[in-house]
C-alpha positions in Angstrom: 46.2 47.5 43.6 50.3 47.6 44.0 51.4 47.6 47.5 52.2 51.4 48.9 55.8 52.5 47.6 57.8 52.5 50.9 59.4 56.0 51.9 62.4 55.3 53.3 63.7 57.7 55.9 67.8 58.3 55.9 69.1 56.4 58.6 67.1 53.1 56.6 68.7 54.2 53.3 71.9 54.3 54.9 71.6 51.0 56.0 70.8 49.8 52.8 73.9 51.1 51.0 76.1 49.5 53.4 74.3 45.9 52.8 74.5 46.2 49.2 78.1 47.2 49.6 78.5 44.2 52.3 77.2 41.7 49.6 79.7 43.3 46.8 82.6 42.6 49.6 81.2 39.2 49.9 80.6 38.0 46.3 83.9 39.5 45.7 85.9 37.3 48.1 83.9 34.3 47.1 82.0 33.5 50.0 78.3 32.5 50.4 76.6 34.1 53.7 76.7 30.9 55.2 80.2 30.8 55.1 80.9 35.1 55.9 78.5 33.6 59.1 80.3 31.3 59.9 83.6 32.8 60.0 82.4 35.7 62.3 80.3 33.3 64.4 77.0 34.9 63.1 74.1 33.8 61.8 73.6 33.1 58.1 70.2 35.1 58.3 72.3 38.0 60.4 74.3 38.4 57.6 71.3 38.3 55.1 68.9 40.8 57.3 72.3 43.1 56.4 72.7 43.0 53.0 69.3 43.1 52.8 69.1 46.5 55.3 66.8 45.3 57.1 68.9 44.9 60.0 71.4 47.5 61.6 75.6 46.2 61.3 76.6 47.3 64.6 80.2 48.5 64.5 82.1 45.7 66.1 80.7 43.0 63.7 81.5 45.6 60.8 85.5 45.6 62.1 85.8 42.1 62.0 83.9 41.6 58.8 86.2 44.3 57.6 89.2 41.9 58.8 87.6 38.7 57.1 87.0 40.7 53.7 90.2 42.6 53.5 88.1 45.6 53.5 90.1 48.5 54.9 87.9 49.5 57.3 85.2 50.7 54.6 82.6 49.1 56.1 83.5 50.6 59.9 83.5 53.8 58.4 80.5 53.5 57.0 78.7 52.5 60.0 80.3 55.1 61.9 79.0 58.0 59.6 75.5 56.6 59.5 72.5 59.4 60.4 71.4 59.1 63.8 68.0 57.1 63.9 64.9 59.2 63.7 62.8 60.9 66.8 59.7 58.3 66.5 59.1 54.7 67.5 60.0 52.5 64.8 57.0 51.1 64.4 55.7 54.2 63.2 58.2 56.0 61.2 57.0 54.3 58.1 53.4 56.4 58.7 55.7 59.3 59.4 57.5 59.5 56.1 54.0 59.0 54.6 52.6 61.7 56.8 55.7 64.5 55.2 54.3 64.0 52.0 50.7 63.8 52.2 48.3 66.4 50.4 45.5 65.4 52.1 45.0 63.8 56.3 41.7 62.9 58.2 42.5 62.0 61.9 40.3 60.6 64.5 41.4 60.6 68.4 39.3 59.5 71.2 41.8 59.4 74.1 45.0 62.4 73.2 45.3 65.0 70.3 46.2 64.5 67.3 50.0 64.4 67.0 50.2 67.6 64.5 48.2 70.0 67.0 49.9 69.3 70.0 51.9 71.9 72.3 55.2 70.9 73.4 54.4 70.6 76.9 51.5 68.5 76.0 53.4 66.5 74.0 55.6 66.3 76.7 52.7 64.9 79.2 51.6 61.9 76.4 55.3 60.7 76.8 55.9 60.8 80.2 52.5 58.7 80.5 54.2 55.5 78.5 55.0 52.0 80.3 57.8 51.1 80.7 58.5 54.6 81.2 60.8 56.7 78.6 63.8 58.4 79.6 64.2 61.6 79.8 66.5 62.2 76.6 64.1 59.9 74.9 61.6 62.0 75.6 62.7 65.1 74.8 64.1 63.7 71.4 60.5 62.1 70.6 58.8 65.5 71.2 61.1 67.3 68.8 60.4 65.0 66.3 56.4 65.4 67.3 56.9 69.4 66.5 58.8 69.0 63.5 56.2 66.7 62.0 53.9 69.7 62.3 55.5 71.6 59.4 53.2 69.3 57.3 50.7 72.1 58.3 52.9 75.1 57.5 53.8 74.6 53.9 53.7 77.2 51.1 51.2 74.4 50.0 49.4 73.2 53.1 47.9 69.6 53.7 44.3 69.5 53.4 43.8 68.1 57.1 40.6 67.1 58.8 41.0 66.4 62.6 37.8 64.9 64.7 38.6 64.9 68.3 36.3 64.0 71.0 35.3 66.6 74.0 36.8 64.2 76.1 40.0 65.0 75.2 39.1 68.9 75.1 38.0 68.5 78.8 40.7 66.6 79.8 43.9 67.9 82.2 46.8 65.7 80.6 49.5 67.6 81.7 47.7 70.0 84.3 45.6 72.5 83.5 48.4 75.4 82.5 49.5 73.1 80.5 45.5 72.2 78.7 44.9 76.0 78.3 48.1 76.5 76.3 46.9 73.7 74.4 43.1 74.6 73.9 44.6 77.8 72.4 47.2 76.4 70.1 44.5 74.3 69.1 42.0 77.4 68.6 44.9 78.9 66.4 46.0 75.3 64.5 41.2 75.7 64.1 42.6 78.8 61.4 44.8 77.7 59.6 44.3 77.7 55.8 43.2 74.1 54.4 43.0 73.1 58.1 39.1 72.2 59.5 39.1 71.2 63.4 35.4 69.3 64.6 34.8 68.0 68.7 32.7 65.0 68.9 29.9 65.7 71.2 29.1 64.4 74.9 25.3 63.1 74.1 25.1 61.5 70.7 23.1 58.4 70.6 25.0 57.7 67.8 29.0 57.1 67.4 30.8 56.1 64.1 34.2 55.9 65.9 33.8 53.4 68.5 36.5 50.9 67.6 39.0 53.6 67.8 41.3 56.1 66.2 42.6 56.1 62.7 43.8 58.0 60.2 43.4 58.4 56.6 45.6 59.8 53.7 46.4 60.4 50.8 50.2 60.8 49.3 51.1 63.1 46.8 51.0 60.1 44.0 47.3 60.0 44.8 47.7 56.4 47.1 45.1 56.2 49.2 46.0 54.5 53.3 44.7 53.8 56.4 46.8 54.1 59.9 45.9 52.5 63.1 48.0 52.1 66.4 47.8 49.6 68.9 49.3 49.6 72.7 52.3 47.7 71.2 52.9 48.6 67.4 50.6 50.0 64.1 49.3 49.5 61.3 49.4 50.9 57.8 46.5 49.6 55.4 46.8 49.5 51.8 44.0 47.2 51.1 41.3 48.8 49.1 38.0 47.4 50.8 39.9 48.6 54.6 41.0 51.9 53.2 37.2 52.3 52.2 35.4 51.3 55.0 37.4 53.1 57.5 36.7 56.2 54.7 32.7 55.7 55.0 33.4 55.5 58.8 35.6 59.2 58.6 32.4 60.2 56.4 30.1 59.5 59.2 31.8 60.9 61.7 31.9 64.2 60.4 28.3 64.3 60.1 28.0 63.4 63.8 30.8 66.1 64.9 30.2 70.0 65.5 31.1 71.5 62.6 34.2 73.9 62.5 32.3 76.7 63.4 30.5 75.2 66.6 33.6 73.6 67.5 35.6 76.9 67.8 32.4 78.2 69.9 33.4 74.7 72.1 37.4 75.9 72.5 36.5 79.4 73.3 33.9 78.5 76.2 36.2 75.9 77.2 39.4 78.9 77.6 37.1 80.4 79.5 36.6 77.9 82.0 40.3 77.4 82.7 
């Protein structure tokens, strides 16, 4: 199987245009990385990581290297006009820019909601539960990135999406319980939406297909087929055929031990009315 094509998001793109225009400055002038490095008391890898854009040229190395290349300031310019970085950890904006083109999503969460059906506010409540804690602009920047993802589920052609979430997290008060009820009924209206089928995984079962945690499964609009999975400190996104397909049988499964759609929106509505 080839390895997933790689979206790449603007600010990365950006970055990548001013490497390759970096290493056309450098092979121009005659110089190896070694010796750019060297001359601006950088590493050779620095300068590599660069050209290669997988490393960021902060603007005070891109004056000097300007200086050393006889640049005219092109490559400060360029850094100064990059797009800000996107709202979402780094770690998962790769998933992200899968997510935007998906045509079809299965999502399993045991401890929060899935990021697509959250409320602001509740959004909101996930961040200001992270450790180290965030800061407010932080914050407020990752949950407008968290509500703009959602347009994945607004499109004139929707994603097919598939969320399992256990009763845990429907019981739960992240955020208080104003905040919950505002949730339970966004989440009663996101349970409508065409292509869009929510199921609760039930207190009770002596059975549980989910056990080793959340994931996520989808498939892009070339018809690749990956896995996502997040840790306390990073993710990861799964490519490997046999993975992809077990944590598939494991989706499978789960939706046969879930309420289905139907008794899941019986779930929200008695759960409204207990707030």
């Amino acid at each position: 199987m080839q390895p997933p094509k790689k979206p790449k998001n603007r600010h990365s793109a950006a970055m990548e245009i001013i490497g390759a225009q970096l290493a056309m400055y450098r092979i121009k002038a005659g110089l190896t990385q070694r010796a750019l490095g060297e001359r601006a008391s950088v590493a050779e890898e620095t300068i590599a990581s660069i050209e290669q854009g997988r490393r960021a040229l902060l603007p005070h190395l891109a004056r000097e290297l300007d200086q050393i290349l006889g640049t005219g300031g092109a490559l400060a310019t360029g850094v100064e006009k990059l797009p800000p970085k996107e709202k979402y950890p780094i770690w998962a904006e790769e998933f992200i820019a899968y997510e935007k083109q998906a045509v079809a999503l299965c999502w399993y969460e045991n401890q929060v909601l899935p990021g697509l059906v959250q409320t602001g506010p509740y959004a909101r409540a996930t961040f200001r539960n992270d450790l180290p804690p965030l800061s407010k602009e932080t914050i407020e920047r990752r949950v407008e990135g968290r509500l703009e993802r959602q347009v994945v589920l607004h499109r004139d052609v929707p994603v097919i999406a598939s969320f399992i979430i256990s009763e845990a997290v429907l019981r739960d008060h992240l955020g208080g319980r104003e905040v919950m009820r505002e949730q339970l009924r966004h989440l009663r209206v996101c349970a409508e939406l065409p292509g869009v089928a929510i199921q609760a995984m039930p207190f009770g079962n002596t059975s549980h297909a989910g056990l080793s945690g959340p994931f996520v499964l989808l498939e892009t609009s070339d018809h690749q087929h990956l896995a996502y999975s997040e840790t306390q400190i990073g993710s990861h996104l799964i490519s490997d055929e046999d993975k992809v397909s077990s944590l598939t049988q494991k989706y499978g499964m789960l939706r046969m031990q879930a309420l289905n759609a139907e008794e899941t929106m019986g779930l929200l509505d008695r759960l409204l009315g207990e707030q």
